[in-house]
Rosetta silent file (secondary structure, phi, psi, omega in degrees, C-alpha in Angstrom):
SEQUENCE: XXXXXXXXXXXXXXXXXXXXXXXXXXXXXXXXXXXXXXXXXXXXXXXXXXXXXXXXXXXXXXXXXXXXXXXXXXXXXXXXXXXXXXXXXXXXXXXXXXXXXXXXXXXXXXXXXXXXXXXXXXXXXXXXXXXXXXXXXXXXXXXXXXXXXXXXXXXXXXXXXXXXXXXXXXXXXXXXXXXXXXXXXXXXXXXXXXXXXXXXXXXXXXXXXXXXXXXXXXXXXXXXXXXXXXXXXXXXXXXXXXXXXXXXXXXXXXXXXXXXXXXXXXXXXXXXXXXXXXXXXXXXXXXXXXXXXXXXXXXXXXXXXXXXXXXX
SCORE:     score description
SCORE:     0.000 S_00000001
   1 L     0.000  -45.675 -179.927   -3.677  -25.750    7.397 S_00000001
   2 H   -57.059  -55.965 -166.566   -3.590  -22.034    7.371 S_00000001
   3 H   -64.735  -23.328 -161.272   -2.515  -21.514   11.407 S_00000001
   4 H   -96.667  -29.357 -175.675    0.331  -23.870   10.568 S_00000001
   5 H   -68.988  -23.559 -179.075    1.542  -22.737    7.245 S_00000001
   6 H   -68.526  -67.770 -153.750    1.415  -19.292    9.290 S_00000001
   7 H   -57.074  -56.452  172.574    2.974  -20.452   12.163 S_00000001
   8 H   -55.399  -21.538  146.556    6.055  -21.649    9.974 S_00000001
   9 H  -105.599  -16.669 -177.581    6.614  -18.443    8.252 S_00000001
  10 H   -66.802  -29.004  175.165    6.125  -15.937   10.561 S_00000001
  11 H   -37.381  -52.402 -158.850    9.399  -18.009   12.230 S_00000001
  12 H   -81.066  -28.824 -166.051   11.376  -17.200    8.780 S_00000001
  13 L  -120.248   75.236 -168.953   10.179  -13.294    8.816 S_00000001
  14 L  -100.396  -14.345 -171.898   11.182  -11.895   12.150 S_00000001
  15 L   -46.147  170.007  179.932   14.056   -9.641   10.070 S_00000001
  16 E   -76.206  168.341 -172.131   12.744   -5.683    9.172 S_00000001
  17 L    81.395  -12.736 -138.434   11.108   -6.181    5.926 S_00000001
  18 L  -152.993   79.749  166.800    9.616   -9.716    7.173 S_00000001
  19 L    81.537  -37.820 -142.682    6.007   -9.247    8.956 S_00000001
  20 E  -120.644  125.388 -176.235    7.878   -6.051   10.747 S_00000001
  21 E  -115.449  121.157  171.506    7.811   -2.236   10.268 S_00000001
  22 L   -71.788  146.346  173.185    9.698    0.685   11.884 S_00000001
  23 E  -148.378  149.850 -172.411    7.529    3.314   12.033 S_00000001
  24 E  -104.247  115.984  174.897    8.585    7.141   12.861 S_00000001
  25 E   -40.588  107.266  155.220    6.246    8.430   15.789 S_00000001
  26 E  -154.564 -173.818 -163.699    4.786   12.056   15.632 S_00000001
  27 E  -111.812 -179.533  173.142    1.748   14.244   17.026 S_00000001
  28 L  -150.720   30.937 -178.434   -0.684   16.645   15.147 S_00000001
  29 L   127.349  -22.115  164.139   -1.702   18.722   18.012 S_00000001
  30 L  -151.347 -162.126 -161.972   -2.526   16.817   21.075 S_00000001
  31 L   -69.181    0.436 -154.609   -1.274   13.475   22.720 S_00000001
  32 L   -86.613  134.467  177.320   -2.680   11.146   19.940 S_00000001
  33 E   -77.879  159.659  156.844    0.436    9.268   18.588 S_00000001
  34 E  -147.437  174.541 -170.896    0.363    8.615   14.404 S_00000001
  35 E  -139.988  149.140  165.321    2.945    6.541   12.551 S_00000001
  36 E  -135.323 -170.766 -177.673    4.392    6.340    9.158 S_00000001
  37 E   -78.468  131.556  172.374    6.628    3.926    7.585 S_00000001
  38 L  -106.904   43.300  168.222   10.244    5.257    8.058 S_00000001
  39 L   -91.224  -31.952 -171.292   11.683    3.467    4.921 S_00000001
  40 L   -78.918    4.599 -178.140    9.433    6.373    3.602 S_00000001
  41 E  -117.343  124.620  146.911   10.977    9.313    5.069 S_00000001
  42 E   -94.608  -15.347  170.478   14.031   10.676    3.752 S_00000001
  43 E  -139.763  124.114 -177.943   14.325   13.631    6.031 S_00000001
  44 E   -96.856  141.170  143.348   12.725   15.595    9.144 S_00000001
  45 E  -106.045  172.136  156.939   13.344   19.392    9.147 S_00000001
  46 E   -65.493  141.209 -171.240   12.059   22.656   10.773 S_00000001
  47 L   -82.831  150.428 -160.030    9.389   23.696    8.434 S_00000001
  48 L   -83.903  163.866  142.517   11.143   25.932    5.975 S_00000001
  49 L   -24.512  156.204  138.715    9.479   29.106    4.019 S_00000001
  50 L  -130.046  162.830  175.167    6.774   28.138    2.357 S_00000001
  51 L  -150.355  113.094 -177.820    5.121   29.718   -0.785 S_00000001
  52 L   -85.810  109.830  175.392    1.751   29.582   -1.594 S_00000001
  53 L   -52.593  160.724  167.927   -0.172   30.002   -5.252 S_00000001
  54 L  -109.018  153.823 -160.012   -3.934   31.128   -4.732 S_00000001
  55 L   102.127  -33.781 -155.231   -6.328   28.438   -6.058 S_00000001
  56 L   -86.018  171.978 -172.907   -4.195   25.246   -4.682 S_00000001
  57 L   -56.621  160.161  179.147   -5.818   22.956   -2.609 S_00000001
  58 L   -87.001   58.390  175.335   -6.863   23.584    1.057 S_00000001
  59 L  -173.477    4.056  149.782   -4.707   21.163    2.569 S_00000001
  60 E   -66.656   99.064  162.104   -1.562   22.546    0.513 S_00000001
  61 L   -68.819   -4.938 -174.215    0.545   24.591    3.117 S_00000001
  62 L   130.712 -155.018  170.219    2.563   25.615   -0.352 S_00000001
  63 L  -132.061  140.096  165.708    5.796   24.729   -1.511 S_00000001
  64 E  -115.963  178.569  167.907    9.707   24.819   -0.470 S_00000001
  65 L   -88.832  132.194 -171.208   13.169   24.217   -1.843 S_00000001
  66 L  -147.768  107.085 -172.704   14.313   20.602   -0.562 S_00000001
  67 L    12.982   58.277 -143.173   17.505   20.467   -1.910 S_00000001
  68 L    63.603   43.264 -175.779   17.315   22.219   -5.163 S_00000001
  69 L  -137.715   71.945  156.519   14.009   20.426   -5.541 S_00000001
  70 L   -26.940  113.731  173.744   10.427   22.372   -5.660 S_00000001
  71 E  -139.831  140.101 -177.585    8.190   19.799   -3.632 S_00000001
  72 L   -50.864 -164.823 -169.166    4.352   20.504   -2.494 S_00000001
  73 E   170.699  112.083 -179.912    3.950   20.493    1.542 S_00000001
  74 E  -109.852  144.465  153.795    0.551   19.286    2.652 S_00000001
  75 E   -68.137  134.670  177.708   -0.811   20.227    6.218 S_00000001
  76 L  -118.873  -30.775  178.561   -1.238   16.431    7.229 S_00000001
  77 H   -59.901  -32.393 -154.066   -2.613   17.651   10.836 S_00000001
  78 H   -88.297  -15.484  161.445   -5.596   19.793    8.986 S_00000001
  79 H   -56.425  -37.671 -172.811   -6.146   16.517    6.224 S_00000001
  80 H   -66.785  -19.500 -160.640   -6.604   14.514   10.419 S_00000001
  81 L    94.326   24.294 -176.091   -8.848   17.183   11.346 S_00000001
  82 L  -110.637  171.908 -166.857   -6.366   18.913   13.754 S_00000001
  83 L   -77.042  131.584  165.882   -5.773   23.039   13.832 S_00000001
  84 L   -47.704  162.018  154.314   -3.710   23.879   10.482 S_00000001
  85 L   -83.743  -43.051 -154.871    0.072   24.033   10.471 S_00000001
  86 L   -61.926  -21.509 -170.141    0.841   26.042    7.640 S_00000001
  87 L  -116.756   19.137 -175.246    1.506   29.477   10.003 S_00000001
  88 L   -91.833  122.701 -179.347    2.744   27.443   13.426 S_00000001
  89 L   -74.101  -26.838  163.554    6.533   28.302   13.437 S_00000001
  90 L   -60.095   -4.492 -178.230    7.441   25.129   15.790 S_00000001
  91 L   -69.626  172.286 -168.882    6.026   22.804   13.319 S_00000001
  92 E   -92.380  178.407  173.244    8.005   19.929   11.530 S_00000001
  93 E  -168.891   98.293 -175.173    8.482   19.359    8.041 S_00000001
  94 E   -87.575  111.635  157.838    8.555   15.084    7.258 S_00000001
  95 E   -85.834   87.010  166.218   10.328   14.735    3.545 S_00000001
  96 E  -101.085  161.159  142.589    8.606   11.885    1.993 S_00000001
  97 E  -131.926  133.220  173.486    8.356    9.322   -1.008 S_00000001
  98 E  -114.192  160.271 -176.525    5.975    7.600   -2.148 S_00000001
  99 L    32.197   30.140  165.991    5.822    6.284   -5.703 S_00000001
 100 L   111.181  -22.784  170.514    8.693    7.921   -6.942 S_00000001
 101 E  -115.533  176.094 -160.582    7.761   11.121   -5.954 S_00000001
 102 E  -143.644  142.229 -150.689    8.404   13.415   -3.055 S_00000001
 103 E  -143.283  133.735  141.952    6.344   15.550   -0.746 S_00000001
 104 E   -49.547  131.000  145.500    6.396   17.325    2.325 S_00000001
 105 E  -139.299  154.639 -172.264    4.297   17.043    5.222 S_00000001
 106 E   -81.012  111.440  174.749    3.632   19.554    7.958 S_00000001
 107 L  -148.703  154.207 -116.640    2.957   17.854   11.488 S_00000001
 108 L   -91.041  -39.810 -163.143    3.145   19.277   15.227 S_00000001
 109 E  -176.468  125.719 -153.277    5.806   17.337   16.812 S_00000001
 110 E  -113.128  142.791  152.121    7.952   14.278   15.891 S_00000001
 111 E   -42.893 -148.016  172.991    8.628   11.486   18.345 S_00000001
 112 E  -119.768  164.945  167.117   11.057    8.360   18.364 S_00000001
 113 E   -99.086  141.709 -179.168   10.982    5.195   16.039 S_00000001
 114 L   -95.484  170.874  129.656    9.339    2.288   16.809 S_00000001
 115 L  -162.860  147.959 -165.794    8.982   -1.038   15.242 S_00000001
 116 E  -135.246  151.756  178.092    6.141   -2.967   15.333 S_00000001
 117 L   -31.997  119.044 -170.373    5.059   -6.478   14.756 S_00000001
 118 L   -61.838  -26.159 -163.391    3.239   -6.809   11.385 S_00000001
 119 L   -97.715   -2.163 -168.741    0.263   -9.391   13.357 S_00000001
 120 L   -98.728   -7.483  163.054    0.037   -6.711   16.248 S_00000001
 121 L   -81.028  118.607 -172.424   -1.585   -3.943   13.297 S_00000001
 122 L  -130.917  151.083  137.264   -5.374   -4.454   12.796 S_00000001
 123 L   -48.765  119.947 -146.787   -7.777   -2.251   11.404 S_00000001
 124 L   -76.564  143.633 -173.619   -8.769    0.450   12.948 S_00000001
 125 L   -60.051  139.444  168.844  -12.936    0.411   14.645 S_00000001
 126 H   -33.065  -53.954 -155.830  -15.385    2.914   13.174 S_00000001
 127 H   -54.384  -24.556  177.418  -16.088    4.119   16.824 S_00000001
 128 H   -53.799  -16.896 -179.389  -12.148    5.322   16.883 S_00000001
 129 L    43.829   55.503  175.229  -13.443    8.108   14.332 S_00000001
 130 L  -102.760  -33.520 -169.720  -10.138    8.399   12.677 S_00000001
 131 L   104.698 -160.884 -177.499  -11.862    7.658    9.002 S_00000001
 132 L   -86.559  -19.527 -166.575  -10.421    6.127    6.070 S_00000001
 133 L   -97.025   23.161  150.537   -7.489    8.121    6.195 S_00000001
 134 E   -88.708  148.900  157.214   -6.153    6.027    9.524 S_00000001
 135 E  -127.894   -4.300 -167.906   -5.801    2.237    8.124 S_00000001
 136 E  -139.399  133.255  163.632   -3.820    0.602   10.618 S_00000001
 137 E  -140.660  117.837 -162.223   -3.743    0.830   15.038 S_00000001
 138 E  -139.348  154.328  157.448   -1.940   -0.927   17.188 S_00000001
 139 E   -48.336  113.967  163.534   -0.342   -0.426   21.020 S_00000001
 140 E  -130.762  123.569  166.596    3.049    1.134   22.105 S_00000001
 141 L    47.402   38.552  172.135    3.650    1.245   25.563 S_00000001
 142 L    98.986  -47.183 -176.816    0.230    1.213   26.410 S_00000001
 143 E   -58.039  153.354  165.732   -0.669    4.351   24.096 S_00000001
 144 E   -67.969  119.769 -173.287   -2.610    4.054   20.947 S_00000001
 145 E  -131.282  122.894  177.759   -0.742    4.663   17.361 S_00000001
 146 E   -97.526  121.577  162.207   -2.610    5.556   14.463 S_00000001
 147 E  -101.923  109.841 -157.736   -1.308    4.760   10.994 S_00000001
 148 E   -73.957  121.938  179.631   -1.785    7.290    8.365 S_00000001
 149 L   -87.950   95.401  133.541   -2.782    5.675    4.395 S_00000001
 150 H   -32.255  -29.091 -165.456   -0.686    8.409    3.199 S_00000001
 151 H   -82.345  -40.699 -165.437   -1.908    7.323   -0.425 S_00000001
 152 H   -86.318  -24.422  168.876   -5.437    8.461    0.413 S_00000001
 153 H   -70.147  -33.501  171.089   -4.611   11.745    1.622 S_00000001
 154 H   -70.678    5.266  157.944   -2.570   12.561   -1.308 S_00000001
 155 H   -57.548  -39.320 -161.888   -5.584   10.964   -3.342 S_00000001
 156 H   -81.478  -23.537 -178.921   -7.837   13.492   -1.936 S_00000001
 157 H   -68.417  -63.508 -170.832   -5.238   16.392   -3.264 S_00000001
 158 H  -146.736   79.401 -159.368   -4.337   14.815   -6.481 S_00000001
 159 L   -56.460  112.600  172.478   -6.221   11.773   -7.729 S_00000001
 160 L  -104.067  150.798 -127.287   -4.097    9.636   -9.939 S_00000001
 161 L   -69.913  172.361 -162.333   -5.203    8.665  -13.100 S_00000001
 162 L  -144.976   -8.375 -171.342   -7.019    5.460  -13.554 S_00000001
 163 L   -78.870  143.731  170.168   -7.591    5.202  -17.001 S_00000001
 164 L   -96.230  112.751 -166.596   -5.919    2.698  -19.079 S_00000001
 165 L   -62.714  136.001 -171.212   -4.313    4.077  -22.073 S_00000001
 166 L   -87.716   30.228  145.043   -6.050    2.900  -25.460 S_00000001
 167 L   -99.112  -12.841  164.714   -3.460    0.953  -26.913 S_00000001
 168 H   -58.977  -60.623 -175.903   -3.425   -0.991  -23.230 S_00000001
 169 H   -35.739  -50.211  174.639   -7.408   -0.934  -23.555 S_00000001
 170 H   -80.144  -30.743  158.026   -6.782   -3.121  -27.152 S_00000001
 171 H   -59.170  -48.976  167.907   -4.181   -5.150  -26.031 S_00000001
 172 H   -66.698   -0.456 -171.052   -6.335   -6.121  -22.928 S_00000001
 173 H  -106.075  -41.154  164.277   -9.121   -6.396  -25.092 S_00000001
 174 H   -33.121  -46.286  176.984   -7.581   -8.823  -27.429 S_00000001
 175 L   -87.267  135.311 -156.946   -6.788  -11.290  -25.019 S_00000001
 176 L   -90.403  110.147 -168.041   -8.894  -13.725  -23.632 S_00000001
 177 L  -135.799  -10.107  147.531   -8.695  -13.505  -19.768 S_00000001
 178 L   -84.635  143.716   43.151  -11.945  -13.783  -18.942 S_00000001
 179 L  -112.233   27.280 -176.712  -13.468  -15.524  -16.743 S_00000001
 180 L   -42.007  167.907  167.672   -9.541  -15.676  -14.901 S_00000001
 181 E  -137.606  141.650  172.650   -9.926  -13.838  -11.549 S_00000001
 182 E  -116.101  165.346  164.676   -7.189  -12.368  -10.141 S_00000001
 183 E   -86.132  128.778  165.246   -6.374  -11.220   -5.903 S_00000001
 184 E  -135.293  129.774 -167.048   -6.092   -7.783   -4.855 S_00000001
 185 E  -118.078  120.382 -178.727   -4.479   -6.918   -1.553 S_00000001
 186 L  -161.771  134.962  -39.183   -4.733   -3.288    0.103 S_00000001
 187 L   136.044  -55.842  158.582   -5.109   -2.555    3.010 S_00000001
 188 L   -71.076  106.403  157.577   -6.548    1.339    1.670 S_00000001
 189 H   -33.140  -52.800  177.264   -9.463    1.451    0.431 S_00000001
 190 H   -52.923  -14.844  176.676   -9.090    4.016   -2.140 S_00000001
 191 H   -92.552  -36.698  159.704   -6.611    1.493   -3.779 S_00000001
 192 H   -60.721  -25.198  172.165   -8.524   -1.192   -3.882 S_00000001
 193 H   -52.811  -73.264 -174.746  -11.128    0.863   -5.296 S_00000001
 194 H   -37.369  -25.717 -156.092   -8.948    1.901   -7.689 S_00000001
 195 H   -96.657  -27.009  149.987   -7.787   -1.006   -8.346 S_00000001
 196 H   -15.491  -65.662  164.025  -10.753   -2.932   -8.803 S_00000001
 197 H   -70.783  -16.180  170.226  -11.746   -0.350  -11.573 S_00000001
 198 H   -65.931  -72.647 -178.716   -8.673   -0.496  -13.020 S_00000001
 199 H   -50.440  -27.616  147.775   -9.680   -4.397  -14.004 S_00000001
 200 H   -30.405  -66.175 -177.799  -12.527   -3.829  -14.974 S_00000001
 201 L   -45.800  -16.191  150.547  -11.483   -2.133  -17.804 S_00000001
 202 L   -74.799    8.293 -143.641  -10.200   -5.536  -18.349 S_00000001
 203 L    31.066   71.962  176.597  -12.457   -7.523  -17.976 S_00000001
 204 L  -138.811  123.872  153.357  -10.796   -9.353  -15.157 S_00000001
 205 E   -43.573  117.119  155.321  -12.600  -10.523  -11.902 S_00000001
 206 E  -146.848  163.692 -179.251  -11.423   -9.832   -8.597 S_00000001
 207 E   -89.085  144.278  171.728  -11.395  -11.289   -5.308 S_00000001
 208 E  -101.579  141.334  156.223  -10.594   -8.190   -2.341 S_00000001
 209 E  -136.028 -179.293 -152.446   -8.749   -8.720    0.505 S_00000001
 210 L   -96.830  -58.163 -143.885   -7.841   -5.781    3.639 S_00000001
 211 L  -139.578  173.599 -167.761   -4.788   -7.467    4.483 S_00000001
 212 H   -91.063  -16.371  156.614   -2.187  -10.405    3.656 S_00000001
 213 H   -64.619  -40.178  170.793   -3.706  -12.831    6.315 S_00000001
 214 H   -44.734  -45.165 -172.698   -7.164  -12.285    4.655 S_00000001
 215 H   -97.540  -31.567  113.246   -5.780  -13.169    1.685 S_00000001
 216 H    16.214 -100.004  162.617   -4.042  -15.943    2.712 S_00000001
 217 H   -25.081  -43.949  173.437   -6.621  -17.532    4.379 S_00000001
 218 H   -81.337  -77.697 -161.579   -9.014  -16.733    1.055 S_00000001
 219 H   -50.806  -32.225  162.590   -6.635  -18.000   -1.247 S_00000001
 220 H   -74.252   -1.161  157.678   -6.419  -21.656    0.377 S_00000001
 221 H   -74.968  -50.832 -173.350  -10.080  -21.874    0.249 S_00000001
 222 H   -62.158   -8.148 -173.665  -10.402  -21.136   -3.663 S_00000001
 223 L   -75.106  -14.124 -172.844   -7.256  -23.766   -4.015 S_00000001
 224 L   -96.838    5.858 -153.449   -9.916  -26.192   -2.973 S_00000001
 225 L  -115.851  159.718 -174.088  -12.518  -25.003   -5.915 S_00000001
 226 L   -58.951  156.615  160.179  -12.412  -25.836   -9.759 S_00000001
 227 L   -41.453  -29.495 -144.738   -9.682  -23.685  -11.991 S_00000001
 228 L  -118.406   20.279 -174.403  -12.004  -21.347  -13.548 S_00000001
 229 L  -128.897  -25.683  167.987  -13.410  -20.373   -9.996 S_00000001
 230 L   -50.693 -159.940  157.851  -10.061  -19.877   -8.793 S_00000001
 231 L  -128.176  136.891  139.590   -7.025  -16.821   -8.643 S_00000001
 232 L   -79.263  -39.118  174.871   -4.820  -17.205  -10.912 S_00000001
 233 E  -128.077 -174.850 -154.980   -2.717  -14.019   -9.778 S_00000001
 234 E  -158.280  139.952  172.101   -2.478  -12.027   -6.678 S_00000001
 235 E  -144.346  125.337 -160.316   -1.418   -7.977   -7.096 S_00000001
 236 E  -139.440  128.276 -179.372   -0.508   -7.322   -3.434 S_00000001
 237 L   -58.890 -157.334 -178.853    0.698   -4.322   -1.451 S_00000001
 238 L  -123.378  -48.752 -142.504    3.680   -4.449    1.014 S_00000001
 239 L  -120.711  119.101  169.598    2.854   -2.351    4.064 S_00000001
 240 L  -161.531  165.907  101.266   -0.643   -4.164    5.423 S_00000001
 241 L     5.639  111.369 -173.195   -1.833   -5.391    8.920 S_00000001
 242 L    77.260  -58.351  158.231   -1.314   -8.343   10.316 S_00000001
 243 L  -133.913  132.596  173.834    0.462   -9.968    7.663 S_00000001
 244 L   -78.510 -157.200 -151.038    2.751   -7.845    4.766 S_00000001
 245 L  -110.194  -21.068  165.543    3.097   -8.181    1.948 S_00000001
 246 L   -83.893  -32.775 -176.027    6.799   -9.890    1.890 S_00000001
 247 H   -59.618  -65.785 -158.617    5.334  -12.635    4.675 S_00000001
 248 H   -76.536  -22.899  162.887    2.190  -13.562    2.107 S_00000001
 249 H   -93.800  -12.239  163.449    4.164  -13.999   -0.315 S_00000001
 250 H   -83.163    6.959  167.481    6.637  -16.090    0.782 S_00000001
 251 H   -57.080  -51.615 -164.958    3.413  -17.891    2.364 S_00000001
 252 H   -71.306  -42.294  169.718    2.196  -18.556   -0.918 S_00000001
 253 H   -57.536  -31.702  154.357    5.573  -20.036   -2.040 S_00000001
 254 L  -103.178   38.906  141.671    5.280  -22.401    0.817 S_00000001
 255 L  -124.663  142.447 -149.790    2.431  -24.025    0.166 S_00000001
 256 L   -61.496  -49.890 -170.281    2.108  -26.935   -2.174 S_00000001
 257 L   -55.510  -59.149 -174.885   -1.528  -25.590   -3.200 S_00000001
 258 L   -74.068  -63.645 -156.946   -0.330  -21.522   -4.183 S_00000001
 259 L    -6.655  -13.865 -175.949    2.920  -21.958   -4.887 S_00000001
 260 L  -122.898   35.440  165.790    2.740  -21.813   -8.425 S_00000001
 261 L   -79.834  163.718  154.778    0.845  -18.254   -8.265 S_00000001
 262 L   -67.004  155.203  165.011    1.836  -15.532   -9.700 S_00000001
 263 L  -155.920  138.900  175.243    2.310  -12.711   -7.671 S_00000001
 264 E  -124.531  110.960  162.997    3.144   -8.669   -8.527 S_00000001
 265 E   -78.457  116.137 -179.615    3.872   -6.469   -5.592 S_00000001
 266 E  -114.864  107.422 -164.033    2.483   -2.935   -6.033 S_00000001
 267 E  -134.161  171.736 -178.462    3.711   -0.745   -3.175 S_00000001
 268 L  -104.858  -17.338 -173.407    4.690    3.396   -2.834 S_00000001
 269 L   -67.292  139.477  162.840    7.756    1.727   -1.056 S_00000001
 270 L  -131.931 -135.858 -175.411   10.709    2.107   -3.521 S_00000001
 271 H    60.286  136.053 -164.084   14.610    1.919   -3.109 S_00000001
 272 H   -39.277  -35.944  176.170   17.427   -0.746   -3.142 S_00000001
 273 H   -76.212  -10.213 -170.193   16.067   -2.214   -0.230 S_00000001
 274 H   -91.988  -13.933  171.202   12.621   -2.764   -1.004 S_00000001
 275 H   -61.155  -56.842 -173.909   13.789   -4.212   -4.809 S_00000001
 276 H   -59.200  -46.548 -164.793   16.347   -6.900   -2.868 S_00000001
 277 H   -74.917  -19.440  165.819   13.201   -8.157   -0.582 S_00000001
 278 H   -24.231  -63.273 -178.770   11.297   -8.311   -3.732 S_00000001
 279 H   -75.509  -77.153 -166.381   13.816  -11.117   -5.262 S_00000001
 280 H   -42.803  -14.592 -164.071   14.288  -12.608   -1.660 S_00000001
 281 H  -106.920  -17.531  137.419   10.891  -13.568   -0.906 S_00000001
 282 L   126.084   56.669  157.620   10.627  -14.787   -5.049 S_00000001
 283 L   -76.223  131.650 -176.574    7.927  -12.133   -6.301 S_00000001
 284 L   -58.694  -37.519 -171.232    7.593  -12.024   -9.994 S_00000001
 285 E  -159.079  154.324  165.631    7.438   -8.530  -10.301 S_00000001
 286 E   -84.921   92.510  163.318    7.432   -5.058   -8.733 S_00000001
 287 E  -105.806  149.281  161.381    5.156   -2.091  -10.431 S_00000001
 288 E  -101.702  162.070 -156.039    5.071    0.702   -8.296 S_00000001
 289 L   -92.890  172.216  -41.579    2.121    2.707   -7.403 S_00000001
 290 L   -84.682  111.998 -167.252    0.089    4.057   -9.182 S_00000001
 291 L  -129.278   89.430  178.229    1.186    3.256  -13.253 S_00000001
 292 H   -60.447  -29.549 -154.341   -2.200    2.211  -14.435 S_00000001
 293 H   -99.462  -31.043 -178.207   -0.532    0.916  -17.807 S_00000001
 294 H   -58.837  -56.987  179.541    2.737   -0.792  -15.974 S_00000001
 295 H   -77.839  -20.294  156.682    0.895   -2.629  -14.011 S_00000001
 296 H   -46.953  -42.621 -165.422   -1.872   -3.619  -16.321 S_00000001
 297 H   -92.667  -52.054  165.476    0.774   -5.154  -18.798 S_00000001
 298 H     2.988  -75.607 -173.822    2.671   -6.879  -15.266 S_00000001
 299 H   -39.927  -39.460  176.010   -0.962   -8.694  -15.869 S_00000001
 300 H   -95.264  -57.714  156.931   -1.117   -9.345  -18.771 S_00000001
 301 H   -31.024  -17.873 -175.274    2.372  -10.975  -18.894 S_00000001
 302 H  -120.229  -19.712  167.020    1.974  -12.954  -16.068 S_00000001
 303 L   -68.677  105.359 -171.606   -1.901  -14.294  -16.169 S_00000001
 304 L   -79.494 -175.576 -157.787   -2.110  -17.056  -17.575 S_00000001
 305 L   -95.081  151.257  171.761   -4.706  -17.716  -20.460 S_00000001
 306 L   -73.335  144.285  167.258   -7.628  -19.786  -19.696 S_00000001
 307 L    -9.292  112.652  162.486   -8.224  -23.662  -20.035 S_00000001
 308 L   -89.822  145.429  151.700   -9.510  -24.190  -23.850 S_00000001
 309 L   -82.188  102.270 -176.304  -12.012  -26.612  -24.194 S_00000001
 310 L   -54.719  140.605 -159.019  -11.892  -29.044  -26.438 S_00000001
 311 L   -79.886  150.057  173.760  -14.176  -29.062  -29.369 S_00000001
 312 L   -78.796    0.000    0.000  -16.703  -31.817  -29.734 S_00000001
C-alpha cells in the first residue's frame, strides 16, 4: 500500500516545492561541495567589514550593515571544522533567513545551483564524519554534496527558547489530551529534540520520524491499530530527505486511512511562496520555527479531544 500510494504522488510533485529542492552549491576550504536551500538565501556578497564585540561567540565572525540592517555573520566553515573565515579577504558572505530572521554566513567559495530530487537525499553515514550538523547527502555529477541543518548551527550559537509560557502551560494543562499521540517530522535532530520536550510539557506522546517517507510508512501502520494507540496529528517540517514535507502531506490527503489528519507544517522556510504551497497541498496550518507558544496552541486547536467513555 505504501510503494503505491508513493508511487502516485511522487507523479503529482515533480514541480519545485513538490519532493524537489534547488540548492545553492559552495565550498569551505577544500573540494567538499555543501548545499543550502536557495529559497533561503536572499543574497551572496563579498564579505563586507565586519565588527566584532569581545565576549560573542567563537563562531561569530561579527556583524555588518545589510541594507540598513545590523545582522550577526557566523563563520559556517569554522562551525564544519574548516580554517576560520572571519580574516580571509576572498571569502563570501551568504544573506540568509530562517524563521523570520536574517543572518550572514561566511563560506570559501560559492558554486552554481542545483536541484535535486527530494528521494535522491538520505541521511548522511556516521563514517562520513560530517556530524549532526550535515543532515542530508546526496550525488551531483558524481561528487558528494553535503547539506548543512543550518538550524543546529545557529542552535549551537543561540539556543531558542523551549519553554512554554505559563498561561500556555494552564491552558495545556486544562485540557485533556492525554493519552492522544501526536507525529513529529525532522529531519534535525536538535528539533526533534526540541520538539519532543516541547510536548512534554504537554503531556502529549510522540511518535519520531527522520524524514517524510518514515513517517509515511509509520503512519499507515498505526492506521491499522485502535484510536487511542494511534496519531491523531502530525507537526512536520518541509525541507527533509527522501520525501518533503509538501509530498507527505499531500500523501496523507490521499489516502483513505490519514486523510482526515491533521497536519501543521513547522519549517524556517517563510515567504509568499512557501505560504501558497502550504494551501496547495491542504495543510491546516503553518507555525514557523521556533514559537514554542504558536505552535503549542496550532495543537491545541487542531488535536482533537479523546474518545469519552461511557459511564456504566
Amino acid at each position: 500500500m505504501g510503494g503505491t500510494l508513493l508511487d502516485k504522488v511522487e507523479r503529482q510533485t515533480r514541480l519545485a516545492g513538490h519532493n524537489r529542492v534547488a540548492m545553492l552549491l559552495f565550498r569551505l576550504g577544500d573540494e567538499q561541495l555543501f548545499g543550502i536551500n536557495v529559497f533561503k538565501v536572499r543574497e551572496v556578497l563579498r564579505r563586507p567589514p565586519l565588527e566584532r564585540m569581545p565576549g560573542t561567540h567563537a563562531l561569530l565572525a561579527g556583524s555588518c550593515d545589510y541594507r540598513g540592517q545590523t545582522i550577526p555573520v557566523i563563520d559556517l566553515a569554522a562551525a564544519l571544522g574548516y580554517a576560520p573565515l572571519n580574516d580571509v579577504a576572498s571569502a563570501h558572505l551568504m544573506v540568509t533567513e530562517f524563521s523570520r530572521s536574517v543572518q550572514g554566513f561566511l563560506v570559501a567559495d560559492l558554486q552554481h545551483m542545483v536541484h535535486c530530487e527530494g528521494e535522491s537525499l538520505v541521511a548522511p553515514p556516521s563514517t562520513l564524519g560530517f556530524g549532526a550538523r550535515v543532515n542530508a547527502v546526496t550525488r551531483i555529477d558524481g561528487a558528494l554534496l553535503a547539506v548543512v541543518d543550518v538550524e543546529h548551527v545557529l542552535a549551537s550559537i543561540d539556543a531558542a527558547p523551549a519553554e512554554l509560557s505559563v498561561q500556555l502551560q494552564r491552558v495545556a494543562g486544562a485540557r485533556s489530551l492525554s493519552p492522544r499521540r501526536i507525529m513529529v517530522v525532522d529531519d534535525s535532530l536538535i528539533v526533534r529534540r526540541r520538539l519532543v520536550n516541547l510536548f512534554k510539557q504537554m503531556n502529549i506522546e510522540c511518535v519520531v520520524a527522520r524524514d517524510g517517507r518514515e513517517a509515511l510508512d509509520r503512519l499507515l501502520e498505526l492506521a491499522q491499530v485502535e484510536p487511542d494507540e494511534g496519531v491523531g496529528l502530525v507537526v512536520s517540517d518541509i525541507e527533509m530527505p527522501r520525501l518533503d514535507g509538501y509530498a507527505l502531506t499531500r500523501a496523507i490527503r490521499e489516502a483513505p486511512a490519514l486523510r482526515r489528519l491533521k497536519v501543521v507544517l513547522h519549517s524556517s522556510l517563510s515567504g509568499l511562496f512557501n505560504e501558497a504551497m502550504v494551501r496547495e497541498v491542504n495543510a491546516d496550518r503553518f507555525v514557523a520555527k521556533f514559537q514554542p507558544d504558536l505552535l503549542a496552541q496550532a495543537v491545541l486547536d487542531l488535536l482533537p479531544e479523546p474518545a469519552q467513555v461511557p459511564a456504566a
